[in-house]
Phi, psi and omega in degrees: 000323191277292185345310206275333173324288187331294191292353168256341145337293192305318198273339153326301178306310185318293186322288227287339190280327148316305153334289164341278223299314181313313187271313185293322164295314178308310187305323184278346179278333170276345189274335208281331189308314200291328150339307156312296185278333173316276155008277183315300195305307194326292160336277166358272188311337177276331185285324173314324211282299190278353178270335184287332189266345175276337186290329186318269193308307155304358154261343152292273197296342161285320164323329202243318166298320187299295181314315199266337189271331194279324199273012178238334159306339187262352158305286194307326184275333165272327144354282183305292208307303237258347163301300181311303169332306186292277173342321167289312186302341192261305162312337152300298156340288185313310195311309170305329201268306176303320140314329192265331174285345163277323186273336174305318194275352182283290183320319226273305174302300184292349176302318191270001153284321168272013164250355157308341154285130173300311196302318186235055190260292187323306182310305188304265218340305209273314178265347142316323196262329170293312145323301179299320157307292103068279183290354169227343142227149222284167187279158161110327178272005164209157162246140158265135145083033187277169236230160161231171197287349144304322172092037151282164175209092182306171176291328183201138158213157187236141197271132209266182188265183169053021170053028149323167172278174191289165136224143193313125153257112170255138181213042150262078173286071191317122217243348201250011140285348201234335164288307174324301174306355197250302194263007165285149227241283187291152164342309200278304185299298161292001156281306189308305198290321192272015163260306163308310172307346210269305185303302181265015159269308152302328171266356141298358170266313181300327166290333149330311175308302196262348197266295310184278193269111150245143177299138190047008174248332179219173176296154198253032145195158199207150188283130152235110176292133166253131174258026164224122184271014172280344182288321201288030168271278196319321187299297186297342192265315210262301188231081190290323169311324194279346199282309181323310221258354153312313200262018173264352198235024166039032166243119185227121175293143160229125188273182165326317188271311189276353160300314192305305204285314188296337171282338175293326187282318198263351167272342159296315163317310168273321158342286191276346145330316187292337187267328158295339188260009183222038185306272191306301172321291174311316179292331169319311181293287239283317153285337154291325184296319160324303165332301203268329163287346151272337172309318172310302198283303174291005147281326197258009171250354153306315172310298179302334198251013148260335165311305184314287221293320191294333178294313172304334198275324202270000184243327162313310175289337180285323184286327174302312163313317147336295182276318165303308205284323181288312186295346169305307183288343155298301181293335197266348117348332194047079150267064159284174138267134154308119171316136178282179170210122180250132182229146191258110182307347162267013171252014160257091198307168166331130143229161175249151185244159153198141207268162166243177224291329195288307190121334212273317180298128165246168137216117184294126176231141183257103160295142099310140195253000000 
């Protein structure tokens, strides 16, 4: 009887030191937990912490692609504009150029009523011829009506390049045998009128010949303006002989279009004269524009290899962002692992573990005997 006391006595004891034991596990399992969630808010808070400095910083740096991206756009847009500028300008131009080629074809209709006039034959010849120069060169490169060492005073002369003597234009064309020669109906009469047109034309070559090309004062040739080019058709067709004995007397007719072309050669002539002599100022501009043209090019390969570098930063940041969001998303599942625990089985009695739902909780239960 005292055995079996003893021995339920012994196992009384046992039970309550299971007990102990059991709430004192318990107790350390409420502490590791509370521990566990400290942990966890803390984590939180860094993480909360590291993502406001990463929006921080992604927002600085798109700020600084926006600003380099707005300056380079708002260049290229100024660009543009003063391209368009030019481009109008030049299309005004074309436009004017196009107006004065319309009042030409207009006058060219309107030419044999107005030279049917005696009175106002000289004027139009002259101011035709005054226009065209007018319009093609510059000021300061031709004179109307300058006096020569003779006490002539040609209709033009124009100043040639390389500090040549000038050369003479004349536009006093005798228009009024060649109207005569236009309107005999008969034979007889229009041999007459074209022997006559034939007549004031060598003496008006001769006087250009002898008044006009002075040796070292004016060119060894001189212009006789025609101001319609159907006469100066009609001339080259009708009186060739007289056209010979002109360019043997250094007097060569020009009509209009060939007045136009020969003033496009001496202002392209002079042109480049102005330029060989100012030869050294252009190569001057031409190494600064080089100058400005490698400064361009090592901006824009700065600009580019900041453009790179902002692309690499900004995709390391998309990859960080990545990995907090997934470990965020670990964490807030509480997908922890567990410590492992190493033990050597033959110094570990029997035990049963038994896991909770989560993974994270063990609890060991030890029989004892």
């Amino acid at each position: 009887m005292v055995l079996v006391l003893r021995s339920s006595r012994r196992r009384q004891q046992d039970a309550a030191r299971q007990a102990e034991e059991a709430d004192a596990r318990l107790s350390e399992l409420i502490r590791a937990q509370s521990e566990m969630q400290g942990r966890l808010s803390a984590m939180a808070e860094s993480l909360s912490t590291r993502q406001s400095e990463l929006n921080q910083a992604v927002s600085q740096r798109l700020d600084g692609m926006t600003h380099r991206i707005g300056t380079t756009i708002t260049e290229q847009t100024k660009s543009t504009h003063e391209n368009l500028r030019k481009l109008q300008e030049r299309l005004a131009v074309i436009d004017a150029a196009q107006n004065n080629i319309q009042t030409l074809a207009k006058d060219v209709v309107g030419l044999q009523a107005i030279l049917s006039n005696k009175q106002t034959r000289g004027a139009f010849g002259q101011g035709r011829m005054e226009t065209i120069i007018a319009d093609g060169l510059p000021l300061g490169a031709y004179s109307f009506q300058s006096s020569l060492s003779n006490g002539t005073r040609p209709d033009c002369t124009i100043r040639m390049p390389n500090n040549a003597p000038p050369l003479v234009v004349d536009a006093k064309f005798p228009l009024e045998a060649w109207n005569a020669f236009r309107e005999a109906a008969a034979s007889e009469a229009r041999r007459s009128a074209a022997q006559q047109f034939r007549r004031d034309l060598e003496v008006h070559i001769k006087d250009i010949s002898e008044k006009y090309l002075l040796p070292g004062e004016t060119q060894e040739m001189a212009f006789l303006f025609v101001p319609s080019e159907s006469v100066f058709a009609e001339i080259h067709e009708h009186f060739e002989t007289v056209v010979q004995k002109a360019q043997r007397s250094r007097v060569v007719f020009v009509s209009p279009s060939l007045l136009m072309l020969s003033i496009q050669v001496i202002q392209a002539v002079l042109k480049d004269q102005r330029m060989r002599e100012q030869a050294h100022l252009i190569q001057g501009e031409v190494a600064l524009l080089m100058e400005d043209l490698t400064r361009l090019d090592d901006r824009t390969r700065k600009l580019q290899g900041h453009f790179l570098a902002a692309q690499r930063d900004v995709e390391q940041i998309v990859t960080s962002s990545e990995k907090l969001s997934r470990r965020g998303a670990k964490i807030g599942a509480l997908e922890l692992e567990a410590p492992e625990q190493s033990e050597t089985p033959a110094e570990t009695p029997q035990t049963k573990v038994v896991e909770s739902r989560t993974g994270l909780l063990k609890l060991r239960v030890v029989d004892e005997e």
